[in-house]
C-alpha angles and dihedrals in degrees: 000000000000107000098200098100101061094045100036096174091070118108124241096256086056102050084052089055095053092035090059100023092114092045140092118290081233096061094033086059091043087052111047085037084058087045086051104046086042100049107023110019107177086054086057088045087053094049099045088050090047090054100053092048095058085052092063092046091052084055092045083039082229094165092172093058095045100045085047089056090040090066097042088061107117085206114038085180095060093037090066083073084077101037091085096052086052093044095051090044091052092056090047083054096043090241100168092164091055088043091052093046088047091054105038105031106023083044093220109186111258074229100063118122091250090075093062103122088318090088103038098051082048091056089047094047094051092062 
């Protein structure tokens, strides 16, 4: 099902794109992280410290440094791996400000995986 060689001018990063396009958002950021740790590893390196660094920011609820960081990512896509780490790390810290920022800004699907019982015993807690 890899479609490079039919269109050989296309990049790496591409090729990953069309060969897990039908797949599950899982494998497809397992695969283009793998692509990235195996071909530019200082770019990997980059990407796992900043996300553990928003991760910090979502448990202090600084929204002017993540956002910042956020910004400075060279792949969004591939920044939304972290996303539910920092999301569920923002509900353990009481973090409404990052929640909210998450939700409304980052326009996180009210779907996503992170919701599953975190939200909902938040929401409890908060009455």
């Amino acid at each position: 099902m890899q479609i490079s060689s039919a269109n050989s001018s296309r990049t790496s990063s591409q090729n990953i794109s069309c060969k897990y396009t039908f797949c599950d958002p899982l494998i497809f950021y397992r695969a283009k992280c793998k692509h990235l740790e195996k071909h530019d590893l200082d770019k990997f390196m980059r990407f796992i410290y900043m996300g553990k660094a928003l991760i910090d920011y979502c448990t202090e609820g600084d929204l002017d440094n993540f956002k910042r960081l956020f910004a400075e990512s060279d792949d969004k896509e591939l920044m939304y791996w972290h996303m539910t780490k920092c999301f569920k790390a923002a509900l353990r810290a009481k973090q409404l400000n990052m929640i909210a920022f998450m939700i409304e800004d980052l326009d996180m699907p009210l779907n996503h995986e992170a919701f599953d019982g975190l939200l909902n015993t938040y929401i409890w807690m908060c009455q």
